[in-house]
C-alpha positions as a printed Julia matrix, in Angstrom:
526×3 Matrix{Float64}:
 -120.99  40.26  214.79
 -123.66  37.86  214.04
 -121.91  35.29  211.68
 -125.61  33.24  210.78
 -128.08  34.57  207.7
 -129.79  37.9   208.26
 -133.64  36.67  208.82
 -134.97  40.08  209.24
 -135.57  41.23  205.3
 -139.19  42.19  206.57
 -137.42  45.43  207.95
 -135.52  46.36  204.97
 -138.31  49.5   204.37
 -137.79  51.02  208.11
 -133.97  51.33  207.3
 -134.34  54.75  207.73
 -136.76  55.05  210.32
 -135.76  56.8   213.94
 -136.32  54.62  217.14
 -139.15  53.87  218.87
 -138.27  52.88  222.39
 -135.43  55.34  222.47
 -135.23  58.87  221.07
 -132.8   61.25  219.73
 -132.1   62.23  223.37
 -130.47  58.57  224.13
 -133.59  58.48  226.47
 -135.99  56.06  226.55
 -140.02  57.33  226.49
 -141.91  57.46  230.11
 -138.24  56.65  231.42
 -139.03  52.88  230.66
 -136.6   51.72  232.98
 -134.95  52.89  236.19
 -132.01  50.14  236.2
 -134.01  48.17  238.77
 -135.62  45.33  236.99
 -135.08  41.91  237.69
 -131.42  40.34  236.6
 -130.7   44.06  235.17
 -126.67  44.58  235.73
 -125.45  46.98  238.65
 -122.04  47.31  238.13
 -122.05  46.21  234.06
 -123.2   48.7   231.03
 -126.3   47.5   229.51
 -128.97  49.47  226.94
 -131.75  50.79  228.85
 -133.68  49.01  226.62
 -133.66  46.96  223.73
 -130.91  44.83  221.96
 -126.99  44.91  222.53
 -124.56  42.54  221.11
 -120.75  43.28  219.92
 -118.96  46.19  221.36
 -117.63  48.18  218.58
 -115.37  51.79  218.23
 -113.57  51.02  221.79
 -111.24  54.41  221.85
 -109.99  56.55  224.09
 -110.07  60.47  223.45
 -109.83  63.68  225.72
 -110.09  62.3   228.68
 -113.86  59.58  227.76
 -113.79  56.38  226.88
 -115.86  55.81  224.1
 -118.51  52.57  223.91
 -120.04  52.17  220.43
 -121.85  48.8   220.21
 -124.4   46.77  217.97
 -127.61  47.75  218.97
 -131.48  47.61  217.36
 -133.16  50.39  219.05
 -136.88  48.54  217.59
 -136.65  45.26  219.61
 -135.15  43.0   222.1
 -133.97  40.71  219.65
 -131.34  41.39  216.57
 -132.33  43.34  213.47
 -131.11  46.21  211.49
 -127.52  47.02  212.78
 -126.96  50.64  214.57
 -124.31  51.53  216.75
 -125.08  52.84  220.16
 -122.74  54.84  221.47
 -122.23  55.44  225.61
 -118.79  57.72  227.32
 -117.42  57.28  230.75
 -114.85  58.96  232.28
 -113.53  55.78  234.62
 -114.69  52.93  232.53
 -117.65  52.4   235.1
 -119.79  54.87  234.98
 -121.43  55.35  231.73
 -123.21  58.02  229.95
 -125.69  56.81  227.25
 -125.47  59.62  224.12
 -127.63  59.51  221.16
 -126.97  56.47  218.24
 -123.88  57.38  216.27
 -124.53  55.4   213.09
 -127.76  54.34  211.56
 -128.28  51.91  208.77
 -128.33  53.83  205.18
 -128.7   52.36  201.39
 -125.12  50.65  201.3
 -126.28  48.1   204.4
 -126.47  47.7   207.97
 -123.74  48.9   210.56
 -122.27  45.89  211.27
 -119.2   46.05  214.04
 -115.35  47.7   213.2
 -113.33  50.34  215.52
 -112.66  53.58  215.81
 -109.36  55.62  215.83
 -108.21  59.48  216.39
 -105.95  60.43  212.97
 -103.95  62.91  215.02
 -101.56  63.23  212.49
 -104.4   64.46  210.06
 -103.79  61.07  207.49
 -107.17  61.18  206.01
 -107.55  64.64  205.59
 -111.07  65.19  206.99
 -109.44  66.81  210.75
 -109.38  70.86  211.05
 -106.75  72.65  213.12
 -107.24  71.94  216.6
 -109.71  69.21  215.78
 -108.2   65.74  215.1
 -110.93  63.41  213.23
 -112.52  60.29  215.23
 -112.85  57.96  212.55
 -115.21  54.77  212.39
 -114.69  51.8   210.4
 -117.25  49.35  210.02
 -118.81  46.71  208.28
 -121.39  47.2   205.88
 -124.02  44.33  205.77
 -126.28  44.93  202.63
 -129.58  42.82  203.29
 -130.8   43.67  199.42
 -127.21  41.73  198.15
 -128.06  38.9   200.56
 -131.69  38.26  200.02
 -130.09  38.14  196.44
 -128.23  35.27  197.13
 -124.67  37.11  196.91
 -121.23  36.78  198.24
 -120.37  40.22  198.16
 -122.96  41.09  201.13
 -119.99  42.76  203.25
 -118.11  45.81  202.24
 -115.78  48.38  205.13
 -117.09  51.82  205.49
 -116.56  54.72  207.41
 -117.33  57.79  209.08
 -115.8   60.84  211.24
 -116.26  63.26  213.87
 -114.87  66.5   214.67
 -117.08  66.81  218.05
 -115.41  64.19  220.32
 -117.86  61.63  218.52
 -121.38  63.7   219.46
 -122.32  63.51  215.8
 -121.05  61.62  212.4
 -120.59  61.9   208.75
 -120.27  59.08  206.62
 -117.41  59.27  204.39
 -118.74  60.07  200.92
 -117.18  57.51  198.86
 -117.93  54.42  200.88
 -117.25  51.93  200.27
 -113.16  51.92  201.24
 -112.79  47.89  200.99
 -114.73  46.18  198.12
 -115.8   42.91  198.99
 -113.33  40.18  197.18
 -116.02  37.66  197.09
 -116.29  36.18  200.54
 -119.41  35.63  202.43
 -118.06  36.6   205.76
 -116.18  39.75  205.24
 -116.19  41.92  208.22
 -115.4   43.23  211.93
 -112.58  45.74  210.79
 -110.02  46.55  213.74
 -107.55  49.48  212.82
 -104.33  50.41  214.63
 -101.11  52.56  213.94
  -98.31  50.81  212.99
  -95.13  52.46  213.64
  -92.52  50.67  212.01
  -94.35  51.24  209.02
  -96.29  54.44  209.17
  -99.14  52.76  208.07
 -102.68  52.17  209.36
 -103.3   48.1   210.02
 -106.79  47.14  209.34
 -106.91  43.42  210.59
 -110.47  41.84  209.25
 -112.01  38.88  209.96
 -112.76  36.87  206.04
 -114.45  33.22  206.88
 -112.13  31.02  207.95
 -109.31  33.54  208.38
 -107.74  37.03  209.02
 -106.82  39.31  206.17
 -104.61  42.04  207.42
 -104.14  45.39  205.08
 -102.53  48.46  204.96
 -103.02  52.34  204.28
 -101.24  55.56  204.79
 -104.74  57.23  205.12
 -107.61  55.2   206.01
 -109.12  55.97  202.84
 -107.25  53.33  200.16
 -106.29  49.71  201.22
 -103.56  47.22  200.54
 -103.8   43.63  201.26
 -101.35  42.43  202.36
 -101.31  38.97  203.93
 -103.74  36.44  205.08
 -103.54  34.29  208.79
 -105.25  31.53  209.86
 -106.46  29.23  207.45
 -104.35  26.14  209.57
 -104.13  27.44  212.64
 -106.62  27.9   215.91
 -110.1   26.55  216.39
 -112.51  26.44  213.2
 -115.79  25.2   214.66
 -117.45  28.07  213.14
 -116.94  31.45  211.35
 -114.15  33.73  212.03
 -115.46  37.42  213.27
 -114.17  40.6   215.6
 -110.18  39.85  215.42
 -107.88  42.53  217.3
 -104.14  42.8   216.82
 -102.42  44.14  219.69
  -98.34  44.75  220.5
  -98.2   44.01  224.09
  -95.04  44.16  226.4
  -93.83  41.05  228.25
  -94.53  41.81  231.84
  -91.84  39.22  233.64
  -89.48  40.18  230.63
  -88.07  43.66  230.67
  -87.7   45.24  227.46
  -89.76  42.4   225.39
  -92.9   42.46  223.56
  -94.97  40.63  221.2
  -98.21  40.63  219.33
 -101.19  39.02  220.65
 -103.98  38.08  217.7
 -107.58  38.26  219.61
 -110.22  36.26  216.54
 -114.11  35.73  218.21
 -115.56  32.21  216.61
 -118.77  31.26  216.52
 -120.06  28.12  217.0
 -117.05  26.45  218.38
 -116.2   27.85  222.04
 -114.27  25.62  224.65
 -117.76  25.39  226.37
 -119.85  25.35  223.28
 -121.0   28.53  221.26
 -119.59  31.6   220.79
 -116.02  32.37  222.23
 -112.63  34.13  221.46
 -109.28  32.86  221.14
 -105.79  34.32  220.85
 -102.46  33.54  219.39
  -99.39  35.73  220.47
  -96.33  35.86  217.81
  -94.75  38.65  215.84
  -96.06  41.37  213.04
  -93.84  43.51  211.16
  -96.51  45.33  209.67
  -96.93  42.82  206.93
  -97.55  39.4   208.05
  -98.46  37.77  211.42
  -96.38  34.7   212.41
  -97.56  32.75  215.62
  -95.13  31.15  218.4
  -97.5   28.98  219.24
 -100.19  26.37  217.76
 -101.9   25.4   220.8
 -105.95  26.69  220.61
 -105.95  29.19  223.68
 -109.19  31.4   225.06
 -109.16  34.84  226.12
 -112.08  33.6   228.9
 -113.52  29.71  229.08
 -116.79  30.7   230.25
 -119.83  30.29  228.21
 -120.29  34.34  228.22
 -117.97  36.38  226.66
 -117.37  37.09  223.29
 -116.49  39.73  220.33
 -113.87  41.72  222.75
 -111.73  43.76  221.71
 -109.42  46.79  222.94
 -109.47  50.42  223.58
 -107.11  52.63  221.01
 -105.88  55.98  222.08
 -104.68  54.66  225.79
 -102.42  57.5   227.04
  -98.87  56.23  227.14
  -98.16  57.14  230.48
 -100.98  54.72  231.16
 -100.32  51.8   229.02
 -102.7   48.96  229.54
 -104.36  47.08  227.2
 -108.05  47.13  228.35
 -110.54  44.9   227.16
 -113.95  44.75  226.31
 -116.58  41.67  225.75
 -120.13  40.9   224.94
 -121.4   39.32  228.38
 -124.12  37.02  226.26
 -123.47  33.21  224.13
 -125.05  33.34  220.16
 -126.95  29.65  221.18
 -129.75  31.58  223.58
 -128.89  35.8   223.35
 -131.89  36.63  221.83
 -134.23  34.49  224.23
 -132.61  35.52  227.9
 -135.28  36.47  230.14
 -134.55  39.98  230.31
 -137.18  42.87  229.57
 -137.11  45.59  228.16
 -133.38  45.11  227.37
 -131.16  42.41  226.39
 -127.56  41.9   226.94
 -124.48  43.81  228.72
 -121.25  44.03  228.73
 -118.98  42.53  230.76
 -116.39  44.63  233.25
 -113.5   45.84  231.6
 -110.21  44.07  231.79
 -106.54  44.66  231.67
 -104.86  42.11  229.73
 -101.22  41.32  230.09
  -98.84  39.5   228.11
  -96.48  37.11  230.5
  -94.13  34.57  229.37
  -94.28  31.02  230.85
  -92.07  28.08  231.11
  -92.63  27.12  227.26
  -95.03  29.87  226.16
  -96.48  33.34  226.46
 -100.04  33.48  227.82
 -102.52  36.24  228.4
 -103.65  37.04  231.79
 -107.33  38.86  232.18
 -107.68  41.06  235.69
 -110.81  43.82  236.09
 -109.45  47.33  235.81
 -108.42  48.46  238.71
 -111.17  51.41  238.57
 -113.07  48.6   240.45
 -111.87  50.2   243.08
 -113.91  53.24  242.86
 -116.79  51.36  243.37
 -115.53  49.64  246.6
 -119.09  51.02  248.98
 -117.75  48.53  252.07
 -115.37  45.78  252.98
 -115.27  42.74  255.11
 -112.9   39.72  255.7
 -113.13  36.54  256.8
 -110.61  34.86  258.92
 -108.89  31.5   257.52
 -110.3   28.7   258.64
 -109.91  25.01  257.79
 -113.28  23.14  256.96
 -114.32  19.79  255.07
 -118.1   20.55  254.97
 -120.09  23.2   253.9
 -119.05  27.04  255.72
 -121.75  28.98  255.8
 -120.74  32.49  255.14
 -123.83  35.07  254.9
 -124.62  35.76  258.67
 -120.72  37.27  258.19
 -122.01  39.48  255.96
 -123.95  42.55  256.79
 -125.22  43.4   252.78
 -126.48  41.73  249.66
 -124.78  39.44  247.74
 -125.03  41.54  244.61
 -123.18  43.39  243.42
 -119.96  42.07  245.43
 -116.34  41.53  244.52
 -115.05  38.83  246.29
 -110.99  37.39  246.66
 -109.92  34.29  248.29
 -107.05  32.29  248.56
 -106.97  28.67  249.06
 -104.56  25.74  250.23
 -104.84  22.34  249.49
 -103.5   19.43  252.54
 -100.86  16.74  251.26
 -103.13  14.33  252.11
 -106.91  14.2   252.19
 -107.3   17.34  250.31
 -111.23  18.3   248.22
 -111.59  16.91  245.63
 -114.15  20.19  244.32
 -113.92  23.49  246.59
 -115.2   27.09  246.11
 -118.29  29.17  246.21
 -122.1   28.24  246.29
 -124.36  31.38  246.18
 -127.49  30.38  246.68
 -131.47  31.78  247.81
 -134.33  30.49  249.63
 -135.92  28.33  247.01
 -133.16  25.9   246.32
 -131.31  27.24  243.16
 -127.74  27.94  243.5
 -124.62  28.31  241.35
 -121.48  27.17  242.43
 -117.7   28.49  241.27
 -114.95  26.47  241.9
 -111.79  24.65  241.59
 -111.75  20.82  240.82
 -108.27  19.36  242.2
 -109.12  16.35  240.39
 -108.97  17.66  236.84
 -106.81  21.04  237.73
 -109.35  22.87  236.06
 -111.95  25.56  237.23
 -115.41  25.47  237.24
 -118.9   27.09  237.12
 -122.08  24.94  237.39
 -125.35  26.81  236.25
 -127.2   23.58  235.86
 -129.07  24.35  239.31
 -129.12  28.17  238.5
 -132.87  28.81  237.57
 -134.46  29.33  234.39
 -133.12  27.82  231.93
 -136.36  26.25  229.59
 -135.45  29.19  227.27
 -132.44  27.12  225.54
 -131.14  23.8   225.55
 -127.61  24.9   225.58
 -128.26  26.88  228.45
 -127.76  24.69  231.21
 -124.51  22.96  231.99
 -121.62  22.83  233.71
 -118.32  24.59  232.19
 -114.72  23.92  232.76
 -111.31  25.9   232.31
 -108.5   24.52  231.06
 -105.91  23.35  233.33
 -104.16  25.79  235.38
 -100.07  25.75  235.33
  -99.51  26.36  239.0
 -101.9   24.46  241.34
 -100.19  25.05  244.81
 -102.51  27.53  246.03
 -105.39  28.78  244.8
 -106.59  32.13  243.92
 -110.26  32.91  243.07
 -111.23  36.84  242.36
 -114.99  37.31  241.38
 -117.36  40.03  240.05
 -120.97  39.23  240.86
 -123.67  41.13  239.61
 -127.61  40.43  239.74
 -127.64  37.73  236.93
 -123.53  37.25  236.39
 -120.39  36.13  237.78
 -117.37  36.5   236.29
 -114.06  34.5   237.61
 -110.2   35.54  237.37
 -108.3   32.41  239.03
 -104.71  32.32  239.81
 -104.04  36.58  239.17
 -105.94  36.05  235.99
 -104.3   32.98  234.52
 -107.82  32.23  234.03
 -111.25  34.14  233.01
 -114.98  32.63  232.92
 -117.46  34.49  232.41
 -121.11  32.71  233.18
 -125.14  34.16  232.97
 -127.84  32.97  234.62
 -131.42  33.91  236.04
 -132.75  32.95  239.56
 -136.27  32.89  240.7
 -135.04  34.57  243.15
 -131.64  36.92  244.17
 -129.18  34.96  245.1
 -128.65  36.41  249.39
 -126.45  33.69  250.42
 -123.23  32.88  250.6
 -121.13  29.08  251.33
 -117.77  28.15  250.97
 -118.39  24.1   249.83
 -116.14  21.08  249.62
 -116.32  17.64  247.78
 -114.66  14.76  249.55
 -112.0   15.92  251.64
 -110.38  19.29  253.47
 -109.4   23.01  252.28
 -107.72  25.51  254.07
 -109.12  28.67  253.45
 -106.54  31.39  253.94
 -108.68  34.56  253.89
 -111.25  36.23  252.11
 -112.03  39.43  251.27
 -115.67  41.24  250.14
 -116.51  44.55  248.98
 -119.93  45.7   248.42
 -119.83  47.72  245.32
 -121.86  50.41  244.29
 -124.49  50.49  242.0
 -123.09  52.52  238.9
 -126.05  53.98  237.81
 -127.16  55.96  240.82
């Protein structure tokens, strides 16, 4: 959620007004787009029109994944907080459904999470129908314009239809506002060891975590933060998560996920992580080091799905593909922002630490339309690549492995996409600093922001031997998982043109390219 002062007070009267640009239907008027405009995501959800930030009510129930997210159904730019609401049945193929929540006299909808109580805690299920319940923010512009602290209070709402329509719970609001500014982003999970429902919220400068035996009264009970991680900017969308230990059979640990903004590895908007333990009281982190979930300059506010099946068992993850420094001035029309492709995170532990690794889902898969490879080779120059490929260069997921000589190795290696009129991006590896890399500063526009342009760096990798790059890339993305996901970067940009071409480049010295594979994936939306 947006952590800078409201500026839209001029809409406070149209709180209660329906959409314009999209109706009760989830459809927009005339059919206003067909999901073929220029930069407009193939194989990532976006609106069909109008503004998307923070995904929000991630939950799994009855075989759909549910997508709530912040959206302004008036504009392309933020305003009045709703929450959009989209199901899919694979995580990439989405149905857009009607808004869920709309703005009312409390506040704005700002973002929070949704659960299934099916254990009937709150009271508000019926036989046979467990209760989705939302939890959200409440953002009152009237309280702010007044120059109070006590702008953010938690709500919520519930569902007995599989989350088709929504009630709001009649004696909002469930968390009174202590007096913080930034009070907000409420993430709620079962806790087992004891019985209780965790609500982990984001309060300036720090996580509050509190409990309740039926999501209706709260307990604080501890605070996290206030010393530890990055603090370039305001603390917002924090997840708490018990993961298993993937090399380690039979261990687990928490993993804290806390968005910041300003104050990303790259500059901007960003989320880091802590892993440690929680025994349904207080969080306690193994590890002081400031760690990102994904380095790039585009990904923020993620967060995880609740109600994952045990039998399945991952822990899938969910981001805003867009930066806070330029979202609202992209060059997108008549929509702005996406998401980016779900992930599986895992938990692994290292030599001296546990780390997250990011991957896609493997429903990537059932998008897979065609496949090539391309031999290994050895080359020092540029390899051209597209005459080896007999379809567009977007969307495409693309893995390659790569060797480095003992002597006279690249300094810089990877990818260039590129198109006829001189723009390109590249995605690589630089040997030199161990670190990976995306330059945009060639990309295309980029007059829209100053803090668009640039080129953006990992941080360095632990095993450098070989060298594994795995890449989504859609019509105005690319998102990186290096070394099985020891690494995510997640990067925007906006050619005059498509990018069509494809090279393999080196800096200063040899690579050994030991194979690489491309699918052509299918557009999601047809």
């Amino acid at each position: 959620m947006k952590n800078f002062s409201i500026f839209f007070l001029i809409f406070i009267s149209g709180l209660f007004l329906l959409p314009t640009c999209q109706g009760a239907d989830g459809k927009t008027k005339d059919s206003l787009t067909k999901y073929k405009e220029q930069y407009r995501p193939l194989v990532h959800f976006s609106p069909q029109a109008n503004w998307m930030n923070d995904p929000n009510g991630l939950v799994y129930f009855e075989g759909e994944y549910h997508l709530f997210y912040q959206y302004y159904p008036e504009a392309m730019v933020w305003g009045p907080m709703h929450w959009g609401h989209a199901v899919s049945t694979d995580l990439v193929h989405w149905q857009h459904l009607p808004i869920a929540l709309y703005p009312d006299s409390i506040g704005y909808i700002f973002s929070g999470s949704a659960v299934v109580d099916v254990n009937n805690t709150s009271g508000l299920g019926k036989p046979g129908k467990p209760a989705m319940i939302a939890i959200f923010c409440y953002h009152s512009p009237i309280l702010e314009k007044e120059g109070k602290n006590t702008v953010e209070t938690q709500g919520m709402a519930y569902s007995l239809d599989k989350g088709r329509t929504w009630t709001k719970y009649a004696h909002n609001p469930i968390v009174p506002n202590p007096g913080i500014r930034d009070f907000r982003d409420p993430k709620v999970s079962w806790n087992t060891q004891t019985a209780k429902w965790i609500m982990t919220l984001a309060a300036g400068n720090c996580v509050r975590f509190y409990s309740s035996p039926n999501l209706k009264s709260w307990t604080l009970e501890s605070e996290f933060g206030k010393d530890k991680g990055a603090h370039g900017g305001v603390w917002e969308c924090p997840d708490l998560i018990k993961m298993p230990v993937k090399n380690v059979k039979g261990e687990s640990k928490w993993v804290l996920l806390v968005s910041i903004n300003p104050g990303g590895p790259n500059g901007g908007s960003a989320t880091q992580y802590f892993t440690g333990n929680f025994d349904g009281h207080q969080f306690v982190c193994d590890n002081a080091q400031i760690r990102w979930i994904d380095n790039g300059k585009d990904n923020y506010a993620g967060v995880t799905f609740s109600g994952i099946p045990e039998k399945d068992g991952r822990c899938i993850f969910l981001g805003w593909m867009s930066n806070w420094q330029y979202a609202t001035s992209v060059p997108t029309s008549p929509w702005r922002s996406a998401m980016a492709f779900p992930r599986q995170l895992n938990l692994v532990k290292g030599k001296d630490e546990y780390y997250v690794t990011s991957n896609p889902v493997n429903e990537i898969e059932r998008l897979h339309e065609r496949k090539i490879t391309i031999k290994p080779f050895v080359t020092k120059e540029k390899t051209q690549l597209t005459k080896d490929i007999p379809f567009t260069l977007s969307p495409v997921e693309i893995i390659a492995e790569f060797s480095l000589p003992r002597t006279g190795a690249a300094k810089e290696f990877g990818f260039e996409l590129y198109n006829t009129k001189g723009e390109n991006i590249l995605i690589g590896y630089s040997d030199v600093l161990k670190k990976f890399i995306i330059n945009r500063q060639n990309a295309g526009k980029n007059d829209f922001s100053k803090d668009f342009k640039g080129i953006h760096f990992s941080g360095e990798i632990r095993t450098k031997s070989v060298i594994f790059m795995h890449l989504i890339i859609d019509a105005a993305s690319v998102e990186l998982f290096g070394q099985s996901g020891e690494v995510a970067m997640t990067e925007i940009f906006f050619p005059n043109e498509r990018f069509n071409n494809l090279n393999v480049y080196t800096k200063t010295g040899t690579i050994q390219c030991k194979g690489i594979t491309i699918y052509k994936l299918n557009n999601i939306w047809k």
